[in-house]
C-alpha positions in Angstrom: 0.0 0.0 0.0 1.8 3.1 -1.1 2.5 6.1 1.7 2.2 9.3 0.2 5.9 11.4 1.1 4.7 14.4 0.0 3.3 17.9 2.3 0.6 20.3 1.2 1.8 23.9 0.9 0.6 24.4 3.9 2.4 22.3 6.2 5.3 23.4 4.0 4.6 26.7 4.7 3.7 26.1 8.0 7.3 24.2 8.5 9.3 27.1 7.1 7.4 30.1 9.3 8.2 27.4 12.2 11.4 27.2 11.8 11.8 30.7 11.6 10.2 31.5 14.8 11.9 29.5 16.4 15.3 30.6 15.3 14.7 34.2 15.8 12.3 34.3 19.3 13.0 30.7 21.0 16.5 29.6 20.7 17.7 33.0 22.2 15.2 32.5 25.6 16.6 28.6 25.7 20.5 29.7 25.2 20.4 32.7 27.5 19.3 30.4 30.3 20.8 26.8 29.3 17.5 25.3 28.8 16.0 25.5 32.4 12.7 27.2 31.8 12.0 27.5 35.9 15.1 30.1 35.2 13.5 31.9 31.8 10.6 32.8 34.1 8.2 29.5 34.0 4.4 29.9 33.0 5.4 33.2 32.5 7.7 33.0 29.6 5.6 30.1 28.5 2.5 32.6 27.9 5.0 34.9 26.5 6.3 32.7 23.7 2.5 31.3 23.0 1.4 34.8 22.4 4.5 35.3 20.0 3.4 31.8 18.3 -0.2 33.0 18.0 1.4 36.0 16.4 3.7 34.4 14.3 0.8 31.8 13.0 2.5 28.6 14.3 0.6 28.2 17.6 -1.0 24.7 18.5 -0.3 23.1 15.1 -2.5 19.6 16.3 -5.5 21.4 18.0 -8.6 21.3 16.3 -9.6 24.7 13.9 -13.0 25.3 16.2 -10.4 25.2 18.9 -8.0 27.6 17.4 -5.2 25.2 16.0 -4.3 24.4 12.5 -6.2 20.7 12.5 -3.4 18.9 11.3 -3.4 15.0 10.9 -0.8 13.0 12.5 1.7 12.6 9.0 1.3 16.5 8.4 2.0 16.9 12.2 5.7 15.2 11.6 7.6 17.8 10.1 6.3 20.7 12.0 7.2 18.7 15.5 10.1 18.2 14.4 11.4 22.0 13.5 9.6 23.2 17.0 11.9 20.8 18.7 14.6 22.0 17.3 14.8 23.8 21.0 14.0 22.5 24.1 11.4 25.6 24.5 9.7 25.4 21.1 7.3 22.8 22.0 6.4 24.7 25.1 6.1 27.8 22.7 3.6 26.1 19.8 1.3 24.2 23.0 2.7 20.5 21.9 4.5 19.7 24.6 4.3 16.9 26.8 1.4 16.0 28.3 -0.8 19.2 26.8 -0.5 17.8 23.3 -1.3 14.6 24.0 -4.6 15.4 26.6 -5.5 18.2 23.7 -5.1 15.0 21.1 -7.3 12.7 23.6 -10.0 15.5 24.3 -10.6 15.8 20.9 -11.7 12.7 20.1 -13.4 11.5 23.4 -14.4 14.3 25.4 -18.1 15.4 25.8 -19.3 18.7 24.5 -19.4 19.3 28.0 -16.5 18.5 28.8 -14.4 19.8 25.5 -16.1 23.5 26.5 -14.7 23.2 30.2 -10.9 21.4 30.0 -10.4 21.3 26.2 -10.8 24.8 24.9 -8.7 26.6 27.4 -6.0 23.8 26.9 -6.1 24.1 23.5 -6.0 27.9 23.5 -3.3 28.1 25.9 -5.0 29.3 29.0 -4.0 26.7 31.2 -1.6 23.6 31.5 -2.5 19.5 32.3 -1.3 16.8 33.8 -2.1 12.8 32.8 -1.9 11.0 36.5 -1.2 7.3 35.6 2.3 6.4 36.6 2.5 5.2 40.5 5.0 4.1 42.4 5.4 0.1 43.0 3.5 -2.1 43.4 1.6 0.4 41.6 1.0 1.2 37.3 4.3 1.8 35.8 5.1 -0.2 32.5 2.7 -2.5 33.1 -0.6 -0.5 33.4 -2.7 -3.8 34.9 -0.7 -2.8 38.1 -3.4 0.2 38.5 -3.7 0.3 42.5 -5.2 3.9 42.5 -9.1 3.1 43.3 -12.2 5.1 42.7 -15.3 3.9 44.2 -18.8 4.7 43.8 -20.7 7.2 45.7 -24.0 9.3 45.3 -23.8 11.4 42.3 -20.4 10.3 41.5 -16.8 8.7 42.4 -14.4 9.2 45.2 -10.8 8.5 44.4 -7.9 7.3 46.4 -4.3 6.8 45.7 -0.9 8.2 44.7 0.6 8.9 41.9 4.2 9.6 41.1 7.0 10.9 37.9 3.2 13.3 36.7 4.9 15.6 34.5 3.7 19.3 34.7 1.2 18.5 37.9 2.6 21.9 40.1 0.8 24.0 38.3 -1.6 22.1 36.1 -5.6 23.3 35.7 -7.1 20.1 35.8 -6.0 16.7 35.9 -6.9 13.3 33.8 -6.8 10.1 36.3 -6.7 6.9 35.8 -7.9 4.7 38.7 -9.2 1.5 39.0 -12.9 1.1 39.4 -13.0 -2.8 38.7 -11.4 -5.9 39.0 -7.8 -6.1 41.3 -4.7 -5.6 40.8 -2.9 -7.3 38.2 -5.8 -8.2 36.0 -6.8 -6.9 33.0 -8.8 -4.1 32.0 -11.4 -2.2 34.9 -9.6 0.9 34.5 -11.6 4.4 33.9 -10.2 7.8 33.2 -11.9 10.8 35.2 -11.6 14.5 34.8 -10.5 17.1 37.8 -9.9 20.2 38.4 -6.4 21.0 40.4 -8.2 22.7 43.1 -10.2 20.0 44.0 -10.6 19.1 47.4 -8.6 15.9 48.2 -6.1 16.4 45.3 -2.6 17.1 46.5 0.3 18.0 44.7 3.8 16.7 46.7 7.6 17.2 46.2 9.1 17.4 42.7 11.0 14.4 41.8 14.4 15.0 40.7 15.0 14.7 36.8 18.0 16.0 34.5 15.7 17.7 32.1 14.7 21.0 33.2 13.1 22.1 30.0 9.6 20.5 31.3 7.1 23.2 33.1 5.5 22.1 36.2 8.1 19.3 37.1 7.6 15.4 37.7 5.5 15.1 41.1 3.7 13.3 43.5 0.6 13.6 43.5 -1.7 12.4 46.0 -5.6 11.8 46.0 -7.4 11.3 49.3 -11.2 10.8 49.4 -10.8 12.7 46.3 -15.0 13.1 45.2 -15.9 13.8 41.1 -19.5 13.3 39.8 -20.6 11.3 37.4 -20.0 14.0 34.3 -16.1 14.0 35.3 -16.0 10.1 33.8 -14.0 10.5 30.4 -15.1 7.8 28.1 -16.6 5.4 29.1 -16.5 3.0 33.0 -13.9 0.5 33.0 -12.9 1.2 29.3 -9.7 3.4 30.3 -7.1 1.4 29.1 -8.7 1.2 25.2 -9.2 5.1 25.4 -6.1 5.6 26.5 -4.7 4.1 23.4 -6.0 6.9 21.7 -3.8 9.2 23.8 -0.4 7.0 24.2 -0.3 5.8 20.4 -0.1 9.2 18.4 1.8 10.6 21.8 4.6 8.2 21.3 5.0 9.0 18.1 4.7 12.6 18.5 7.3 12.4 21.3 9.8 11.2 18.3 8.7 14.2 16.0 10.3 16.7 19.1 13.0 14.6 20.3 14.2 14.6 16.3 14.5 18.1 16.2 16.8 18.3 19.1 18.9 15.3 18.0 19.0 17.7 14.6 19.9 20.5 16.3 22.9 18.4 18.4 24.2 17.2 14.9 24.2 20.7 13.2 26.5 21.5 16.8 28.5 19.0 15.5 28.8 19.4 11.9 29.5 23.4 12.5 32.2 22.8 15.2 33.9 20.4 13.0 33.7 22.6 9.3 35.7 25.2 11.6 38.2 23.4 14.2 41.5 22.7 13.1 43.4 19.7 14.1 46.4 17.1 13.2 47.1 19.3 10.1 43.7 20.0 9.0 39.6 20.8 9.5 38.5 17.8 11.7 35.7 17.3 8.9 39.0 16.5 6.5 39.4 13.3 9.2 37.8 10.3 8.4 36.6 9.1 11.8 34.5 12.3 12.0 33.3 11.8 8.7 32.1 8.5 9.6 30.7 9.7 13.2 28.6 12.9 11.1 27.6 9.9 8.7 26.2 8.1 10.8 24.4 10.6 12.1 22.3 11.8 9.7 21.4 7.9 8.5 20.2 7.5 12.1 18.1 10.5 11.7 17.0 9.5 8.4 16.2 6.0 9.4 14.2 7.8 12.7 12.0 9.9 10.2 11.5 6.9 7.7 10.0 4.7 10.5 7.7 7.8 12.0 6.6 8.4 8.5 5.5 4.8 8.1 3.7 4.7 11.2 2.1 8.0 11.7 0.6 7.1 7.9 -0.8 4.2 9.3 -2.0 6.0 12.3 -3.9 8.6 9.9 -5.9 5.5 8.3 -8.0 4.5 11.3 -8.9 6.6 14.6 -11.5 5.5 16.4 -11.8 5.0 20.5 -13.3 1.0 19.4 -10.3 0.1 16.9 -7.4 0.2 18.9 -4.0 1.5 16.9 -1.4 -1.5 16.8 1.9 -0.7 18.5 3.9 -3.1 16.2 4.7 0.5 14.5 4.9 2.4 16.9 7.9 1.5 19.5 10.3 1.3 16.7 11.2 4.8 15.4 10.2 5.8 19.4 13.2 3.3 20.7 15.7 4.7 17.5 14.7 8.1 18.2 15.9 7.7 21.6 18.7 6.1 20.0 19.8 8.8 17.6 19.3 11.2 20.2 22.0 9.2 22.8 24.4 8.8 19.5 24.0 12.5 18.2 24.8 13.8 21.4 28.0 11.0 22.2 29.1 12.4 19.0 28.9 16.2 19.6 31.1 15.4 22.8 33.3 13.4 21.3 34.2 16.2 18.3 33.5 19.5 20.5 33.5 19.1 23.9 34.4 22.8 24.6 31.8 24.1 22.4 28.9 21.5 24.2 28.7 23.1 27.4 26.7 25.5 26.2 24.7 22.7 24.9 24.4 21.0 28.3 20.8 21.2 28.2 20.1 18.8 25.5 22.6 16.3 27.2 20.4 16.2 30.4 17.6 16.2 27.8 19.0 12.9 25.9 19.7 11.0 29.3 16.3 11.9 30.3 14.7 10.6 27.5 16.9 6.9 27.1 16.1 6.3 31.5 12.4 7.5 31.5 10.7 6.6 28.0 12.8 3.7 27.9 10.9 1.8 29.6 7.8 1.9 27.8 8.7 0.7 24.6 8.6 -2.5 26.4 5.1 -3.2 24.9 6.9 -3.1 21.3 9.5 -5.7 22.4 7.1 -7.8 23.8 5.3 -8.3 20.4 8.0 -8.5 18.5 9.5 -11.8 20.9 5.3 -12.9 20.8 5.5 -13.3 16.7 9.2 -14.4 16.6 7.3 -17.0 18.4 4.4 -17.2 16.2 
């Protein structure tokens, strides 16, 4: 089945006024303060650069139009991602970072009117931030989601919730919160899972200490978050009752994938370290590009990067074909360009060391980055290794 490789003039467009904005109004924030956003000014400069995005027509490129974003599909998305990653802060900047994008993606497509008017539109626009509460701490959900302990129980006119969850990226500070807790079946088993909508000021929703992380380009940290007798009605389910885990697919499939769009435009912008330092710096008699070895190490670069891109085309084409909540997406396509993504971001940045180590300091930022990214996403491409051993067995 053939895979169309070519962009309308409008993502084209869209790509080039990205990269642009980037260049001239993000890069300078992330430099000036070695990509630690809590030092550019927080939620602050984060509704700064949104309002310069807005300006610059590149903001929320994956929200829906009657929401304010450009409505692109998940192949279109590709490119765009990619040139926003180029920093740590353009993400932030264009509304697609993690977990906004991904709760905006989710909303979209399973959210009641009601509830798109009350968490989606001011996420979408901007107005507030998010936070996705499934990861806990053992014996709890982590890789293996079946492990849900948080428990929500019924009650008159809705749910109470009780539990802890921990590593919630961007909870200090969130507007509302997606949960996941269990509300059948025990531990272990499959399925009974249901996803529930809350506002952060809820009573009986607690967010803890910050968890400490190398990155520091991510707004709100990675926290503990704690519900206690935490009470939502009825109109706060998302979905449907116990069908968490299948909606949630709809969320984690295009999220990994949208997590390798970003994570190639920093690996780019690493390699183009790299490349520059190299055209320059003089050594042994000549331009360290003249050298073989580095010629080899800049090679294999870009064919990691290429082979990255190939694989997300691939699969976000096949994600654009089907998208329903009742037909889950396959991860068979998914978990490969997400583990060589990680890959080509650990490789890019062993490389940019390796040739300019004096130059990379100021670069610092997308080192903690990559070692975020290969410990903490790691993990999760288990799923993909666990299919591929299922039909080697097949």
């Amino acid at each position: 089945m053939a895979v169309d490789l070519s962009y309308s003039d409008q993502v084209t467009g869209l790509v080039a006024k990205t990269e642009a904005f980037i260049r001239d109004h993000v890069l300078p924030i992330e430099d000036a303060h070695g990509g630690d956003i809590a030092a550019a000014g927080g939620d602050t400069i984060r509704t700064d650069l949104q309002k310069a995005a807005k300006d610059a027509g590149v903001f929320a490129p994956h929200a829906p139009i009657e929401y304010g974003g450009h409505g692109l599909g998940m192949s279109d998305r590709a490119p765009v991602f990619e040139a926003a990653g180029y920093s740590l802060f353009g993400p932030t900047a264009l509304n697609i970072a993690a977990p906004d994008e991904g709760n905006v993606h989710m909303l979209a497509h399973i959210a009641s009117d009601e509830q798109k008017q009350q968490f989606l539109a001011p996420l979408a626009a901007g107005d507030v931030r998010s936070a996705f509460a499934m990861t806990e701490p053992a014996p709890g959900a982590g890789a293996d989601p079946n492990a849900l302990n948080t428990l929500a129980v019924k009650a008159s006119g809705g749910w109470k919730i009780n539990g802890r969850k921990h590593f919630i990226t961007g909870a200090d500070g969130a507007g509302f919160f997606i949960i996941m807790a269990r509300t059948s079946g025990e531990p272990g088993r499959r399925g009974g899972a249901t996803m529930f909508l809350a506002p952060a000021d809820t009573p009986g929703l607690t967010v803890g200490r910050h968890i400490g992380t190398l990155d520091k380009s991510m707004l709100g940290g990675h926290c503990v978050v704690d519900f206690e007798d935490l009470f939502v009605p009825d109109s706060a389910v998302l979905g449907e009752v116990d069908q968490g885990f299948s909606y949630a697919q709809v969320r984690l499939g295009p999220a990994r994938m949208t997590h390798v769009m970003r994570w190639l435009g920093a690996a780019r912008r690493g390699h183009d370290v790299a490349v520059g330092y190299v055209a320059e710096r003089e050594g042994f008699g000549s331009k360290l590009g003249d050298l073989g070895m580095i010629q080899k190490m800049v090679a294999d670069n870009e064919i990691d990067i290429a082979a990255t891109r190939a694989l997300l085309t691939q699969a976000c084409w096949e994600l654009d074909q089907v998208h329903t909540p009742q037909t889950p997406r396959p991860s068979r396509r998914r978990s490969p360009p997400k583990r060589s993504s990680g890959s080509s971001i650990g490789r890019c940045r062993c490389a940019v060391v390796s040739v300019c180590p004096k130059t990379f300091r100021s670069h610092a930022s997308r080192e903690r980055f990559a070692r975020s990214v290969s410990t903490t996403d790691r993990p999760r491409c288990t799923a993909g290794y666990r299919q591929a051993h299922r039909r080697c067995r097949s």
